[in-house]
N, C-alpha and C positions, 0 to 999 in steps of 0.2 A: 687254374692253369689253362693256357689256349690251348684249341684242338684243331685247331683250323690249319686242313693238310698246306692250302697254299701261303702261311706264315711258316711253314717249316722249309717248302720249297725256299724261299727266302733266306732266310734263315742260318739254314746250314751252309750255304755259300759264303755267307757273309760272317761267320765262326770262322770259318778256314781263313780267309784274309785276314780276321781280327789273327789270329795266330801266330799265321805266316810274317806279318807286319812285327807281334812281340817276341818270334824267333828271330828275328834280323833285318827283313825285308821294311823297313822303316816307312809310313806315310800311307800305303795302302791299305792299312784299317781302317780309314777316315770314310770310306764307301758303304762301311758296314751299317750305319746307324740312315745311310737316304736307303739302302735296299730294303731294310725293315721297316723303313715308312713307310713302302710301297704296300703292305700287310696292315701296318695298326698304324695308330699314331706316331708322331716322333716323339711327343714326351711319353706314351710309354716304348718305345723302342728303345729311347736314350736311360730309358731306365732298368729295361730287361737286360742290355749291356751293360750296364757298370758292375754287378756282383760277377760277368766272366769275365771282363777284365783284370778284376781285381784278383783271379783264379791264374788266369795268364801272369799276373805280373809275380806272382808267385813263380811259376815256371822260369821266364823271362831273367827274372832277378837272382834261379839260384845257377843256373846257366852260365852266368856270366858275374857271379859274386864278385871274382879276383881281378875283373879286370876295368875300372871307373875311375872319374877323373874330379877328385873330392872340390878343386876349385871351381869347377863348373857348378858341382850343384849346391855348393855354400852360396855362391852368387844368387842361382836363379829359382829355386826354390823358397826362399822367403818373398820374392818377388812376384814367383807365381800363389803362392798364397794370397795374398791382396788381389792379383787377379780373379783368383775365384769366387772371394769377396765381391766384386764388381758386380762381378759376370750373375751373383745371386741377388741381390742388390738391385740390379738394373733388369733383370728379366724380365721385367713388366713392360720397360720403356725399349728397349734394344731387338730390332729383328737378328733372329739366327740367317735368314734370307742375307740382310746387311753383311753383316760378318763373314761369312761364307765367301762373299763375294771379295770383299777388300783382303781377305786373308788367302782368295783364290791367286788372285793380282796380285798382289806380291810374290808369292812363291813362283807362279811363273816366270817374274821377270830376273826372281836370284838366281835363280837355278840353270835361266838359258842364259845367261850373264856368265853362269862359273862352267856351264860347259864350253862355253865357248872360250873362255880365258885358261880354262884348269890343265894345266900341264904339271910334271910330277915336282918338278922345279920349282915353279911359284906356288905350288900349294906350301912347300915348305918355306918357304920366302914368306906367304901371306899368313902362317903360323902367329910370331910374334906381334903383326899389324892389328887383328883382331883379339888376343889377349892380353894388347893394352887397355880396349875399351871396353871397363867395365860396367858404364851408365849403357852400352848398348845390350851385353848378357842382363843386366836387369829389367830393361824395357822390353826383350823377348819373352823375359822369364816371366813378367806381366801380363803377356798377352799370350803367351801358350797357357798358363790359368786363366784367363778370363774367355780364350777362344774354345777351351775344353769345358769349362762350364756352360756354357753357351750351346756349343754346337759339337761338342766329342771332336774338335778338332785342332788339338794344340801341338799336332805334331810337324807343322811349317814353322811357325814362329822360333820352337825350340832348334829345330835344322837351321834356321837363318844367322844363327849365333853361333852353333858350335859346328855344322858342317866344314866352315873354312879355318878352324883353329887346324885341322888336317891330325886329328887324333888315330892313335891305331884302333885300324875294323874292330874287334872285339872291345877297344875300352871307348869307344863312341856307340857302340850295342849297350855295354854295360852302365854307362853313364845315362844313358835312355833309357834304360826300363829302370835304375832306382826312381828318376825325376818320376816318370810318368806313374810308378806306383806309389809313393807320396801321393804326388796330386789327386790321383781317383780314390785315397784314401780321404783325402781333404775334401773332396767333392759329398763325401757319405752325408753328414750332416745337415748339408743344403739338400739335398734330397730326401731324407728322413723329415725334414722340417716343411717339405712341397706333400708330404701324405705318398710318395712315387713305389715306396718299399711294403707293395701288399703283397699278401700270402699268394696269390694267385702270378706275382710278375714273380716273384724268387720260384717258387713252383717251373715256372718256365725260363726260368733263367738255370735252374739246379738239372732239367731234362737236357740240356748242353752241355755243359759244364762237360760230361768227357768227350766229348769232340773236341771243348776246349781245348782243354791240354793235351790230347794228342794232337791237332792243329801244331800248337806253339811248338812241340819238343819234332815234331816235322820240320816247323819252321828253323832250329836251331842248326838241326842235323843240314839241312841245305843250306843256308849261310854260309855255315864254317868251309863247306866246297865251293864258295866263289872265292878265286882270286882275289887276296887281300888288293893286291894295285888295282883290279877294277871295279873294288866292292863302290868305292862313291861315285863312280860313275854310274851304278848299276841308282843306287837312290838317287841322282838329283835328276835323272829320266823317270823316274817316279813320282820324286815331287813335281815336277811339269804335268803329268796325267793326275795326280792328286789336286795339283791346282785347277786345272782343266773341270777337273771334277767340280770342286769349291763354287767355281766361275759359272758353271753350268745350273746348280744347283740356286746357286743364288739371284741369278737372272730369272730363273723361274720362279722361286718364289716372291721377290719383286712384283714381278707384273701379274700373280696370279690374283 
């Protein structure tokens, strides 16, 4: 188990948004996995998170049991499975740096795109435009697995698809933590098969764990108090600072 007090300074910041992010606030857990690189590595950072995640998604998922949107994750979930395949696959050959960055750039260009478009009118209007096209929820659903095996970062891709179908706050919450608790369930194996799950990183992954879930059931209790009309405004200002994030991250690793 680490002991290293400035891994925990870390740390614990970055729990809270892992949290806050599977309470509702969508996209801002993606900073969690660069803050604890700042500490240890990122393949073990990215591996100390995945058993709280999988703790959160627990949380996340009974929070919001009743309210998911079953055609979204029939589409993208067999889709992101093959993604993570990929993403395992290719780990040898693919920078997380790369990824980061092209997955950065995209998210910022959707999101000032639909704020600048999104009125309460055409979000309804652009409802049925986007679930006719179901080769695009597959290509998402591709890349938020292969971009969360990769880099813990598959929560733009999976926004870019079902953000503008304009679902209700809670079953666009709901529909997000079943996907993403699958997928981190599907992620276990490729990391079991990388040696990532020693006694020492669950040890310190099991000393969070309740910050975990108080985090996430924080995170829930404050959602459900924003304004369902401005909850997707409140995420795709999000996802611009998450991309921002992405963009930053991956220009540095780049050129380092």
């Amino acid at each position: 188990m680490l002991t290293d007090p400035f891994f925990y300074a870390v740390a614990i910041p970055a729990v809270i948004l892992l949290g806050l992010a599977k309470g509702g606030f969508a996209g801002i857990g993606v900073v969690a996995a660069p803050m604890l690189s700042l500490a240890v590595s990122p393949l073990l950072a990215a591996a100390i998170l995945l058993p709280i995640l999988i703790v959160q998604d627990v949380v996340s998922v009974w929070a919001f049991r009743r309210t998911w949107d079953k055609g979204v994750l029939r589409l993208m979930l067999p889709a992101a499975a093959f993604g993570i395949f990929l993403g395992w696959a290719l780990a040898a050959f693919v920078s997380a740096a790369a990824v980061e960055l092209a997955v950065g750039l995209i998210s910022i260009v959707f999101a000032l795109q639909r704020l600048w478009a999104e009125r309460a009118v055409k979000a309804a209007e652009q409802v049925g435009q986007t679930a006719g096209r179901p080769w695009l929820g597959a290509l998402c659903g591709l890349a938020a697995g292969f971009t969360s095996q990769i880099a813990h970062a598959g929560g733009p891709p999976f926004q870019i698809y079902v953000l503008p179908r304009g679902l209700p706050r809670d079953t666009f919450i709901g529909t997000s933590a079943i996907f993403f608790a699958v997928v981190n369930w599907m992620k276990v194996p490729a990391y079991i098969n990388l040696g990532q799950f020693t006694p020492g990183v669950l040890a310190t992954a099991g000393v969070l764990l309740p910050l975990a879930i108080a985090s996430t059931w924080t995170g829930v209790w404050l959602v459900r108090r924003v304004p369902a009309e401005g909850f997707y405004r409140v995420i795709y200002v999000l996802l611009v600072a998450v991309g921002g994030k992405l963009v930053f991250d991956g220009v540095q690793g780049l050129v380092s």
